[in-house]
mmCIF file of the N, C-alpha and C atoms, coordinates in Angstrom:
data_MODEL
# 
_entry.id   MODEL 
# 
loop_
_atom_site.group_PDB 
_atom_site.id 
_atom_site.type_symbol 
_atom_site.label_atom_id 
_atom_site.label_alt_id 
_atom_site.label_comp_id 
_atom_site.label_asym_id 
_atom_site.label_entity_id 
_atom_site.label_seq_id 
_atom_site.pdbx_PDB_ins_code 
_atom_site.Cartn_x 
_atom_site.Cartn_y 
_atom_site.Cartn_z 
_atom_site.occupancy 
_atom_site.B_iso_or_equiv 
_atom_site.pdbx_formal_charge 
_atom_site.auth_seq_id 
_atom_site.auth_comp_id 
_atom_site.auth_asym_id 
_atom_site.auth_atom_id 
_atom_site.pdbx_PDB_model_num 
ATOM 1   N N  . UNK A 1 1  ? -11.022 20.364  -5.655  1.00 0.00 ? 1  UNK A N  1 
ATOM 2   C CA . UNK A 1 1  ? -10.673 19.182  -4.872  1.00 0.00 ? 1  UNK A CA 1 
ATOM 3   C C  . UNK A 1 1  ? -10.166 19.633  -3.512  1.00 0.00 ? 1  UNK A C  1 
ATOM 4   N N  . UNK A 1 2  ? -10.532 18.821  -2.574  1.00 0.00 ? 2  UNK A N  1 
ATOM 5   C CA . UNK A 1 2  ? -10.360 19.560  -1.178  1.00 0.00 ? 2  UNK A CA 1 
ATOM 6   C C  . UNK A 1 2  ? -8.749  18.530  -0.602  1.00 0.00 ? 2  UNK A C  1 
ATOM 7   N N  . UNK A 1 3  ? -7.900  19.589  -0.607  1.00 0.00 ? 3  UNK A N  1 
ATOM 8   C CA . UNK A 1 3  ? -6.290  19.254  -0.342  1.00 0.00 ? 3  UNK A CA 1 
ATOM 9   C C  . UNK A 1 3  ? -6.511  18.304  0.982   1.00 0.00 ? 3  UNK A C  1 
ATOM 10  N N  . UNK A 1 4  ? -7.461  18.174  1.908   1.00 0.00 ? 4  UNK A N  1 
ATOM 11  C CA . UNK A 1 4  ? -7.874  17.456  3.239   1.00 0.00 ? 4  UNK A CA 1 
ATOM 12  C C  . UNK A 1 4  ? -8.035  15.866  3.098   1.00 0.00 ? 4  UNK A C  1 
ATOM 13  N N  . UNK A 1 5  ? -8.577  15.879  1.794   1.00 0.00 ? 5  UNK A N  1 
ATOM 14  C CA . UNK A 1 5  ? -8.795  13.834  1.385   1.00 0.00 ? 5  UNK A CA 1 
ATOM 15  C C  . UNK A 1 5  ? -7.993  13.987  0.674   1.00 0.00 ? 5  UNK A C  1 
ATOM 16  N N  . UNK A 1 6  ? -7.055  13.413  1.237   1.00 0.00 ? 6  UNK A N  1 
ATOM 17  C CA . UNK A 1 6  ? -5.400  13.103  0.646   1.00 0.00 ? 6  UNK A CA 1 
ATOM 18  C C  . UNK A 1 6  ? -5.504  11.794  1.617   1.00 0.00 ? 6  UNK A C  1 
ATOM 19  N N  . UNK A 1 7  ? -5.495  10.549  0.609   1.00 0.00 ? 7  UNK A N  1 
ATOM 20  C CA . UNK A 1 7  ? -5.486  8.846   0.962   1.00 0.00 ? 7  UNK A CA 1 
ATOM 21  C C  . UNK A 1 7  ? -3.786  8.865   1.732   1.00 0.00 ? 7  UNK A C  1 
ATOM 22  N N  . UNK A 1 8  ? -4.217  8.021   2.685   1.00 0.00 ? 8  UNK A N  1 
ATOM 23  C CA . UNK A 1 8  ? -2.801  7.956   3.518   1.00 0.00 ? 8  UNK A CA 1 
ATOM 24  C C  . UNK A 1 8  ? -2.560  6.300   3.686   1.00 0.00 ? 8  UNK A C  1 
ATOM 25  N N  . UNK A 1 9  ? -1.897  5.644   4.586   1.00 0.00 ? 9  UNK A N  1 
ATOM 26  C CA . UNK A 1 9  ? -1.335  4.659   4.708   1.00 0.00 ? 9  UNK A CA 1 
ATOM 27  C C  . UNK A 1 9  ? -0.982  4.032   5.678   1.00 0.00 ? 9  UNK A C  1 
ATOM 28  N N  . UNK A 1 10 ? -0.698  2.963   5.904   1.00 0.00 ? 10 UNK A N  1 
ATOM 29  C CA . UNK A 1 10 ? 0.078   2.174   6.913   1.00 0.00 ? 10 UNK A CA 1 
ATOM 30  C C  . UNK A 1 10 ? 0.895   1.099   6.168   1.00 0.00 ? 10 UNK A C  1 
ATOM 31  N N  . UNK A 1 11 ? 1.049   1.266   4.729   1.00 0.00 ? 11 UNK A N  1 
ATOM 32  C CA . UNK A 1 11 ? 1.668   -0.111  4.422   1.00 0.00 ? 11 UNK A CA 1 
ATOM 33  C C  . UNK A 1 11 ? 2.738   0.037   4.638   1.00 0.00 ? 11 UNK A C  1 
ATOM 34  N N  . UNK A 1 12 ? 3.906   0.316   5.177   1.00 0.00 ? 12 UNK A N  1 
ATOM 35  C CA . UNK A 1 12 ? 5.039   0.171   5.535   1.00 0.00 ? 12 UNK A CA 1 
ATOM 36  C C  . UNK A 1 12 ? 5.382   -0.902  6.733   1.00 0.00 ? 12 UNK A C  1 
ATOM 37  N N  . UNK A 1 13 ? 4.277   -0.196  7.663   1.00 0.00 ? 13 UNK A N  1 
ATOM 38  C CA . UNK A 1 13 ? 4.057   -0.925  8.931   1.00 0.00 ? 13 UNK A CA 1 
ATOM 39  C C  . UNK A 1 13 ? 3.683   -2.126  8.788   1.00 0.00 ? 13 UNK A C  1 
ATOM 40  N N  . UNK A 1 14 ? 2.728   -2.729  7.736   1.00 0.00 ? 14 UNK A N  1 
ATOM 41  C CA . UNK A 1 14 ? 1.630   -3.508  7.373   1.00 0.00 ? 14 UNK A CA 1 
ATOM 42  C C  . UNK A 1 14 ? 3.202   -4.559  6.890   1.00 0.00 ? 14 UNK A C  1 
ATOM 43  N N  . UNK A 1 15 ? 3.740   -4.065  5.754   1.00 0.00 ? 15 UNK A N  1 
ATOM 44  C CA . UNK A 1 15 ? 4.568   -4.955  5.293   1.00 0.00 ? 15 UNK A CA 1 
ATOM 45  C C  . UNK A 1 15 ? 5.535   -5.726  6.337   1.00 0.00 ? 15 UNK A C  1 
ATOM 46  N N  . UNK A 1 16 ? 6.720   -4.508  7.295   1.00 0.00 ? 16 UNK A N  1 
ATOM 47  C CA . UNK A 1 16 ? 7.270   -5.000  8.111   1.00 0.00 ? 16 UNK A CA 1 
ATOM 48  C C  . UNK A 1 16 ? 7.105   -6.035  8.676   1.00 0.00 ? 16 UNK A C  1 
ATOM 49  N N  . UNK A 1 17 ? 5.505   -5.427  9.514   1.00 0.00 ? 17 UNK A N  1 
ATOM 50  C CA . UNK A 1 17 ? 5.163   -6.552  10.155  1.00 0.00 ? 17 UNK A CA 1 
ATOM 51  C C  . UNK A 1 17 ? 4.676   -7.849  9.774   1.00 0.00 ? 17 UNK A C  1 
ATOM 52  N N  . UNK A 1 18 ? 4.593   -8.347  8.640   1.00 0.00 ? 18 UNK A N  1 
ATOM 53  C CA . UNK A 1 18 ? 4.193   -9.739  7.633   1.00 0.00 ? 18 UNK A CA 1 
ATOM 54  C C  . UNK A 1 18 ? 5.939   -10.367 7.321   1.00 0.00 ? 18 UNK A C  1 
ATOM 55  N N  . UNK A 1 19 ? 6.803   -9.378  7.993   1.00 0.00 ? 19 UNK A N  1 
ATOM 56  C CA . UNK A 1 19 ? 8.211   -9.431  7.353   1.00 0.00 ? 19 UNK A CA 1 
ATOM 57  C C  . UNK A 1 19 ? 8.478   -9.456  6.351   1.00 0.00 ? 19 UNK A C  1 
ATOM 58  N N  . UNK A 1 20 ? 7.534   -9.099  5.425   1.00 0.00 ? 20 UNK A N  1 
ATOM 59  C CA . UNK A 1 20 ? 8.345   -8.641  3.635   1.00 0.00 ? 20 UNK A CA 1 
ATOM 60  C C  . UNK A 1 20 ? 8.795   -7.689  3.037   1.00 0.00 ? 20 UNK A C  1 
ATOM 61  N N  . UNK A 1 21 ? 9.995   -7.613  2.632   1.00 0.00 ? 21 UNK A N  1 
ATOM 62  C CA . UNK A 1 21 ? 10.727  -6.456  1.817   1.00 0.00 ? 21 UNK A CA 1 
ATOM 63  C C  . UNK A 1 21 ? 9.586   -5.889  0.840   1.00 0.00 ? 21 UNK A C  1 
ATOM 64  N N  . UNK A 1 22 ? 10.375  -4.938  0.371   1.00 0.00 ? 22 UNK A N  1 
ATOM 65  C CA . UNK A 1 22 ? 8.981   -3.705  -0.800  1.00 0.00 ? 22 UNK A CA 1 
ATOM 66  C C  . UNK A 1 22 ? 9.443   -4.831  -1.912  1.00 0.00 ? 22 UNK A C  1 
ATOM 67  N N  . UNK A 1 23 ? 10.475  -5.263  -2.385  1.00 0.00 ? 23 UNK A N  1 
ATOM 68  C CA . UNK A 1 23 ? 10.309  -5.824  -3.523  1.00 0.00 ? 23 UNK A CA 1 
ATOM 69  C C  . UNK A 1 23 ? 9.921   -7.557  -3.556  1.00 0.00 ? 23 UNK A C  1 
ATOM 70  N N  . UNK A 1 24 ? 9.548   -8.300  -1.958  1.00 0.00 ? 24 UNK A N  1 
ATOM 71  C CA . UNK A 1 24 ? 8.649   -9.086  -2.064  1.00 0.00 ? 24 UNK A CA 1 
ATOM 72  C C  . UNK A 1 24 ? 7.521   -8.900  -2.205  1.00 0.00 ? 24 UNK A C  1 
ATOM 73  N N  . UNK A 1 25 ? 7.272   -7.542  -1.651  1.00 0.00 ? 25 UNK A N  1 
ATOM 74  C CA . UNK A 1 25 ? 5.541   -7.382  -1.272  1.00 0.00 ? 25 UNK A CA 1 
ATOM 75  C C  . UNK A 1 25 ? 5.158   -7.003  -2.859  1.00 0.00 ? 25 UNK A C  1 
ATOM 76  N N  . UNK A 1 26 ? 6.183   -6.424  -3.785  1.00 0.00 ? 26 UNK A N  1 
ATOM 77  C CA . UNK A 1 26 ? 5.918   -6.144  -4.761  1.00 0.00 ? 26 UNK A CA 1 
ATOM 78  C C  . UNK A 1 26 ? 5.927   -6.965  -6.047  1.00 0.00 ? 26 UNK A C  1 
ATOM 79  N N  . UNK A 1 27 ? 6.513   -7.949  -5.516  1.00 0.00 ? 27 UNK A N  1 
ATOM 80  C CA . UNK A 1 27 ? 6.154   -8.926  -6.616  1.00 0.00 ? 27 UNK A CA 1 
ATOM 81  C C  . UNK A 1 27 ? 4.803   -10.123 -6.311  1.00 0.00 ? 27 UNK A C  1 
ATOM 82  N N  . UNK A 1 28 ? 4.355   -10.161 -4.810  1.00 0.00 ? 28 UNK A N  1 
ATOM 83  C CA . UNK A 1 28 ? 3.255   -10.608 -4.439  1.00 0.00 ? 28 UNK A CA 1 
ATOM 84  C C  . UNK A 1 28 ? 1.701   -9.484  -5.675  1.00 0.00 ? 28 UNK A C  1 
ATOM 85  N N  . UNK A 1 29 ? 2.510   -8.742  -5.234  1.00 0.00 ? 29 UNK A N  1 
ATOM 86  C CA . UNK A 1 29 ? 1.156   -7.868  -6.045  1.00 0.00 ? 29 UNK A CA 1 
ATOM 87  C C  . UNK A 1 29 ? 1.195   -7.478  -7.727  1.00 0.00 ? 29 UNK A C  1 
ATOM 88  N N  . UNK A 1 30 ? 2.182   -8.124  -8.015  1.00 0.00 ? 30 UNK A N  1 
ATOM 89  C CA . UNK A 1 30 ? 2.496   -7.858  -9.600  1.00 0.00 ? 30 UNK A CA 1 
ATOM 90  C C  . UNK A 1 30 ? 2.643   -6.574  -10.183 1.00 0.00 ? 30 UNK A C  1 
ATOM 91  N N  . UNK A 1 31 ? 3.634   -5.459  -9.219  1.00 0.00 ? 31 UNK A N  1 
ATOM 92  C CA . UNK A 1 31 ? 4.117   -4.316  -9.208  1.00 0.00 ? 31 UNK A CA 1 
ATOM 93  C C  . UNK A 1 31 ? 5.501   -4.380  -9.061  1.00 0.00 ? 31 UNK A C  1 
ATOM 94  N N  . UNK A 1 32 ? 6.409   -2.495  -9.298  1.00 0.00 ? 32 UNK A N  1 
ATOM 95  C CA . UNK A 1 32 ? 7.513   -2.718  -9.072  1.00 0.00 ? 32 UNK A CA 1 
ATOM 96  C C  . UNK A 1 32 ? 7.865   -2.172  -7.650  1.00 0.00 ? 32 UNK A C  1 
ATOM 97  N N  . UNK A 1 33 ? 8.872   -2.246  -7.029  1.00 0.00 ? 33 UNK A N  1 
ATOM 98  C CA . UNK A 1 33 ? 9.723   -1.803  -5.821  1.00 0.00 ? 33 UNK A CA 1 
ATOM 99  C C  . UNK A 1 33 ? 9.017   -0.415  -6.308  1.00 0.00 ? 33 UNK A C  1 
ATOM 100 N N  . UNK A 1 34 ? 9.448   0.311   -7.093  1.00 0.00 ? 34 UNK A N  1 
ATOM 101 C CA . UNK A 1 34 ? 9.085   1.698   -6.934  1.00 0.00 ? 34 UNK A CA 1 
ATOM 102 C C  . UNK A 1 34 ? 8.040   2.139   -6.768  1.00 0.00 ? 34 UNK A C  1 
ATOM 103 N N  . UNK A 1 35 ? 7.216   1.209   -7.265  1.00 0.00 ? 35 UNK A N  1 
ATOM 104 C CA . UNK A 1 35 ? 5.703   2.000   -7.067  1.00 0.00 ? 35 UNK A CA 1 
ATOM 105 C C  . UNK A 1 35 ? 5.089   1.553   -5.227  1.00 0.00 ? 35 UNK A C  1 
ATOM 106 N N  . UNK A 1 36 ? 5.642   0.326   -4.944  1.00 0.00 ? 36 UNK A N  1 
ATOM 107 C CA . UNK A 1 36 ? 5.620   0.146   -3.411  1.00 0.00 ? 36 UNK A CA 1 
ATOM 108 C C  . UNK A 1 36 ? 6.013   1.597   -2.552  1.00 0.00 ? 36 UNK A C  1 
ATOM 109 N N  . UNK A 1 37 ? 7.453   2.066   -2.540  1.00 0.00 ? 37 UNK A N  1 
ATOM 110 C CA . UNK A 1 37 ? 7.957   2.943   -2.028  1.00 0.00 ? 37 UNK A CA 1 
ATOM 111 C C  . UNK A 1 37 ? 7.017   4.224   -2.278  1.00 0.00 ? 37 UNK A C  1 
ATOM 112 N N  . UNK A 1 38 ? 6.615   4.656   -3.848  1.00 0.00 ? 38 UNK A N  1 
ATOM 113 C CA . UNK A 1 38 ? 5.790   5.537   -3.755  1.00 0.00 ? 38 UNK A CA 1 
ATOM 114 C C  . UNK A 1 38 ? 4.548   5.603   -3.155  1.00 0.00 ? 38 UNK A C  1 
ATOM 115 N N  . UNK A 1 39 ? 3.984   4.651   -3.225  1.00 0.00 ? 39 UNK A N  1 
ATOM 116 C CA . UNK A 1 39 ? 2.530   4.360   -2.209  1.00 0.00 ? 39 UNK A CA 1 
ATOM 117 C C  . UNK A 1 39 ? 2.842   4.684   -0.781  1.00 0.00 ? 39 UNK A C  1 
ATOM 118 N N  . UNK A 1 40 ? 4.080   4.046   -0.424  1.00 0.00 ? 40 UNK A N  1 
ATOM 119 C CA . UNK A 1 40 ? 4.379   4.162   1.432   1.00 0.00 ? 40 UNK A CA 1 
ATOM 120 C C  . UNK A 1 40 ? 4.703   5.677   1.853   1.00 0.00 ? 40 UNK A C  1 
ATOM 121 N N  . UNK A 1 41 ? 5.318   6.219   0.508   1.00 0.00 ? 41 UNK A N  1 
ATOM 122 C CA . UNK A 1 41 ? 5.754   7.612   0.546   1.00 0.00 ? 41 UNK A CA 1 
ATOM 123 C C  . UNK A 1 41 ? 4.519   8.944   0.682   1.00 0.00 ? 41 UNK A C  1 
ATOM 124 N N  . UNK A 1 42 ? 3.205   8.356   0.284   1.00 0.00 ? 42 UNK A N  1 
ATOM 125 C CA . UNK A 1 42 ? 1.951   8.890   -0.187  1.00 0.00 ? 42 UNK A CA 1 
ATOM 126 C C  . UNK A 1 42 ? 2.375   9.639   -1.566  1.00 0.00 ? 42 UNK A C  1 
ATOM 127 N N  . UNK A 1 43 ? 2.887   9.476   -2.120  1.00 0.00 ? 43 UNK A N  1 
ATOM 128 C CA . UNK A 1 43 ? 3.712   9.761   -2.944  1.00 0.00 ? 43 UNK A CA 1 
ATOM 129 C C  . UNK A 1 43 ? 2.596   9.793   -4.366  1.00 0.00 ? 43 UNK A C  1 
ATOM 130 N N  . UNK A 1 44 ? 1.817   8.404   -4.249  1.00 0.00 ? 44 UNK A N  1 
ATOM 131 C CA . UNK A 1 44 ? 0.875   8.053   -5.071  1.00 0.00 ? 44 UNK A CA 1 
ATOM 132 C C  . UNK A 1 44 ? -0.210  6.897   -4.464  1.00 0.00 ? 44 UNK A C  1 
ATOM 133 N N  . UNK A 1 45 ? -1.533  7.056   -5.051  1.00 0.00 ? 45 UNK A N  1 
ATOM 134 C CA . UNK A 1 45 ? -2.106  6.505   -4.401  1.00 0.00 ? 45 UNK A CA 1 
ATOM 135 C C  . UNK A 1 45 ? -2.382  5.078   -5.851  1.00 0.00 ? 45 UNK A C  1 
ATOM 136 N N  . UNK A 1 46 ? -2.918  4.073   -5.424  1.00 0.00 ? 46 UNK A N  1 
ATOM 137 C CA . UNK A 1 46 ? -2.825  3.033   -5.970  1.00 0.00 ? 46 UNK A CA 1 
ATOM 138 C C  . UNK A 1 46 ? -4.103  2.991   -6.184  1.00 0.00 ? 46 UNK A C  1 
ATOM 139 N N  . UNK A 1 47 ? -4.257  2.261   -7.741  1.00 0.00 ? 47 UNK A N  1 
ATOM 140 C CA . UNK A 1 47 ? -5.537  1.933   -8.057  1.00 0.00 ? 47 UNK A CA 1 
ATOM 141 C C  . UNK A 1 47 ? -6.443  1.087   -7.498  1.00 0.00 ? 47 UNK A C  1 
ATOM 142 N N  . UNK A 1 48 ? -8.050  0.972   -7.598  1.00 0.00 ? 48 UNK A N  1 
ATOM 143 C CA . UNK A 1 48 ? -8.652  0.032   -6.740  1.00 0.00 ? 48 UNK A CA 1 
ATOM 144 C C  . UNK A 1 48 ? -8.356  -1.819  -6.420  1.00 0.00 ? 48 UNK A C  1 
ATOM 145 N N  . UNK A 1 49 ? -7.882  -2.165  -8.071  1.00 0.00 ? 49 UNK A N  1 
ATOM 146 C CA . UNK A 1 49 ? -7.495  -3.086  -8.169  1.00 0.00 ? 49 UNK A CA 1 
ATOM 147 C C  . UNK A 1 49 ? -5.772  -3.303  -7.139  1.00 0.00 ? 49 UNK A C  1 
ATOM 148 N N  . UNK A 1 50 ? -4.664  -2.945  -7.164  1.00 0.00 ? 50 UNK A N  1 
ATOM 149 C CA . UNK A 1 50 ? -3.755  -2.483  -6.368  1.00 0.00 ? 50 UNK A CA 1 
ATOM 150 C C  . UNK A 1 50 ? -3.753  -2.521  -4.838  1.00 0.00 ? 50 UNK A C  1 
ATOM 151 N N  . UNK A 1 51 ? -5.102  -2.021  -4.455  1.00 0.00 ? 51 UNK A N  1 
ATOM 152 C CA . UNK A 1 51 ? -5.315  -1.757  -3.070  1.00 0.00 ? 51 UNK A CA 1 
ATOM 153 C C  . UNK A 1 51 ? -5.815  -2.917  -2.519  1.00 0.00 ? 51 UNK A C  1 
ATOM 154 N N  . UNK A 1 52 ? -6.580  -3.216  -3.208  1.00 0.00 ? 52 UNK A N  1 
ATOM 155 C CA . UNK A 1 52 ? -6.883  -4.698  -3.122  1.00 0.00 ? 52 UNK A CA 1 
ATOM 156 C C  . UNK A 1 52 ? -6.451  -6.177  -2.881  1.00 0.00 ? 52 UNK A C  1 
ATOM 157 N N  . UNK A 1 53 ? -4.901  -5.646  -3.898  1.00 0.00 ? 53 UNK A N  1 
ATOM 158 C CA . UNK A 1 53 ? -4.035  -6.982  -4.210  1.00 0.00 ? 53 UNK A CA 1 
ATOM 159 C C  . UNK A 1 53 ? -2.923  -6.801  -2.675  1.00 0.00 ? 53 UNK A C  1 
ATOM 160 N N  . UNK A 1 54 ? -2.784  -5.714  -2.327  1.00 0.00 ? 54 UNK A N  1 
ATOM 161 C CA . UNK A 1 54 ? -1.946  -4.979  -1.516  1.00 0.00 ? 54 UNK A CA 1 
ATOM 162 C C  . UNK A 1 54 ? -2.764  -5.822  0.016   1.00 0.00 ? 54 UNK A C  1 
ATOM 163 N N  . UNK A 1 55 ? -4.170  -5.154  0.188   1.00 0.00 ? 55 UNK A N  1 
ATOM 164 C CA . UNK A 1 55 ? -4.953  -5.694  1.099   1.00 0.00 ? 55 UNK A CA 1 
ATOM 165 C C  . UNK A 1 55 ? -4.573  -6.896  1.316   1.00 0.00 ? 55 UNK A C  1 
ATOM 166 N N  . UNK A 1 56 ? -4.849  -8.075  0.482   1.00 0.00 ? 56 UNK A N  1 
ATOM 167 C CA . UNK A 1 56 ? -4.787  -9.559  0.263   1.00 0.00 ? 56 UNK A CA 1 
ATOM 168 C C  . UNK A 1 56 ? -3.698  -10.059 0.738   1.00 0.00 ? 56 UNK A C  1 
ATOM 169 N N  . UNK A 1 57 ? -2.554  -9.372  -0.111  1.00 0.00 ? 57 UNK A N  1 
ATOM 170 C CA . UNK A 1 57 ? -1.619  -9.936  0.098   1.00 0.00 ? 57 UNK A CA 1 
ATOM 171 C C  . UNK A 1 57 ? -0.974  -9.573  1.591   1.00 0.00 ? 57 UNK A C  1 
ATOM 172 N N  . UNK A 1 58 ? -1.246  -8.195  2.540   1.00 0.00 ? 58 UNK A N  1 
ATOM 173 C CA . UNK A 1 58 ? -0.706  -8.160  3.746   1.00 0.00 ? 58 UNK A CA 1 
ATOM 174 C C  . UNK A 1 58 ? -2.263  -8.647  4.786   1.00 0.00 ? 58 UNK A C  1 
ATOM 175 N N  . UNK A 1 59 ? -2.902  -9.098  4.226   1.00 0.00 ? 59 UNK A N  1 
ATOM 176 C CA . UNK A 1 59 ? -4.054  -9.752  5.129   1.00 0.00 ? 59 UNK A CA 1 
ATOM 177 C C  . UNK A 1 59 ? -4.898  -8.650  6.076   1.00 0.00 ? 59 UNK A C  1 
ATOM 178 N N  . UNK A 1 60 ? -4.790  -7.442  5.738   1.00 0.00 ? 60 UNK A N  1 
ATOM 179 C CA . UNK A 1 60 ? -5.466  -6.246  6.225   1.00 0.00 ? 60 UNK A CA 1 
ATOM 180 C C  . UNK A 1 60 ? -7.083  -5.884  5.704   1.00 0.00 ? 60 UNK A C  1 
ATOM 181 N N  . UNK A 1 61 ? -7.741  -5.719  6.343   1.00 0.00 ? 61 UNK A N  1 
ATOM 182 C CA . UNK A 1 61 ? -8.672  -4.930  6.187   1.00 0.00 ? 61 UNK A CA 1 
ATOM 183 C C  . UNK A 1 61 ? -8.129  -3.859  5.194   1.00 0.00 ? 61 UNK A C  1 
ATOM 184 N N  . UNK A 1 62 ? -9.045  -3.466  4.170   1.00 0.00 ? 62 UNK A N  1 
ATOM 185 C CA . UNK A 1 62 ? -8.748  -1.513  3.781   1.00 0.00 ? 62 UNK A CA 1 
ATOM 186 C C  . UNK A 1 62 ? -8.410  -0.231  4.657   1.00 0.00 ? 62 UNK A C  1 
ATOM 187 N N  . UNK A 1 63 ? -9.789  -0.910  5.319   1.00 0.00 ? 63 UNK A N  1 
ATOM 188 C CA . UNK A 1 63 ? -9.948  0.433   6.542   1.00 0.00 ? 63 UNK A CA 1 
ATOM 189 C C  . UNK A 1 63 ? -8.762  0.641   7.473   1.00 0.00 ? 63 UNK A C  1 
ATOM 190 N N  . UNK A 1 64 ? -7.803  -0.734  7.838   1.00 0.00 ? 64 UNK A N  1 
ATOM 191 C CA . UNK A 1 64 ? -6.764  -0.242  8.649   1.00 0.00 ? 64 UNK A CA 1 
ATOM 192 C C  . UNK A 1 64 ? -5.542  0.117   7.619   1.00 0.00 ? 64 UNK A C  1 
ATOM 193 N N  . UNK A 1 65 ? -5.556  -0.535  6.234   1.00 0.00 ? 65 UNK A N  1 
ATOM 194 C CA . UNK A 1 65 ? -4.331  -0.272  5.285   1.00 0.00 ? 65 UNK A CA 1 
ATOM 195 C C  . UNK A 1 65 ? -4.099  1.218   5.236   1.00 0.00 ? 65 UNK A C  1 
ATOM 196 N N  . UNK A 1 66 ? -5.940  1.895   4.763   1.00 0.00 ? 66 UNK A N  1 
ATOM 197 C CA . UNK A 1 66 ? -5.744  3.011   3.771   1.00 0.00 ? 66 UNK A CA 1 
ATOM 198 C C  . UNK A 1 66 ? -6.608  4.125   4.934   1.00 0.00 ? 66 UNK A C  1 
ATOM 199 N N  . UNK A 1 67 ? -6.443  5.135   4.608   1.00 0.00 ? 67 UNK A N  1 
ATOM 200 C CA . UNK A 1 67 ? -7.279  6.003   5.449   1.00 0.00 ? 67 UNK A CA 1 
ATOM 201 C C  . UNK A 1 67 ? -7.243  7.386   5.100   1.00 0.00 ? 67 UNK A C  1 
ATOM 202 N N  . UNK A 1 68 ? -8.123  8.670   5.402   1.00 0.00 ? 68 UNK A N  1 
ATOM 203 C CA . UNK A 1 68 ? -7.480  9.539   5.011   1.00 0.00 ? 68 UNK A CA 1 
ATOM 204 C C  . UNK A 1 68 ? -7.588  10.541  6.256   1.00 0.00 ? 68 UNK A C  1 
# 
């Protein structure tokens, strides 16, 4: 596996700017606070379904949410 495609992020930014806390944005997406923080952290990357609900719910494109 090439250490270079490592999925990255903007949802921190993404959230701020919609003005929702990690544990609104996280109950919009039927997750917990922690797994928010770990996603923003790159910490972990979120399943397709996840990225999706994440997308939706901050009204983003993928392409500007997720990137690598």
């Amino acid at each position: 596996m090439n250490n270079d495609l490592v999925l990255k992020n903007n949802l921190k930014e993404s959230r701020v700017k919609k003005g929702l806390s990690q544990e609104e944005l996280a109950r919009l997406v039927g997750t917990t606070r922690q797994t928010i923080i770990s996603i923003e952290k790159n910490a972990f990357n979120p399943s397709a379904k996840l990225a999706l609900l994440l997308c939706i719910a901050l009204d983003e494109e993928f392409e500007n949410l997720f990137y690598f």
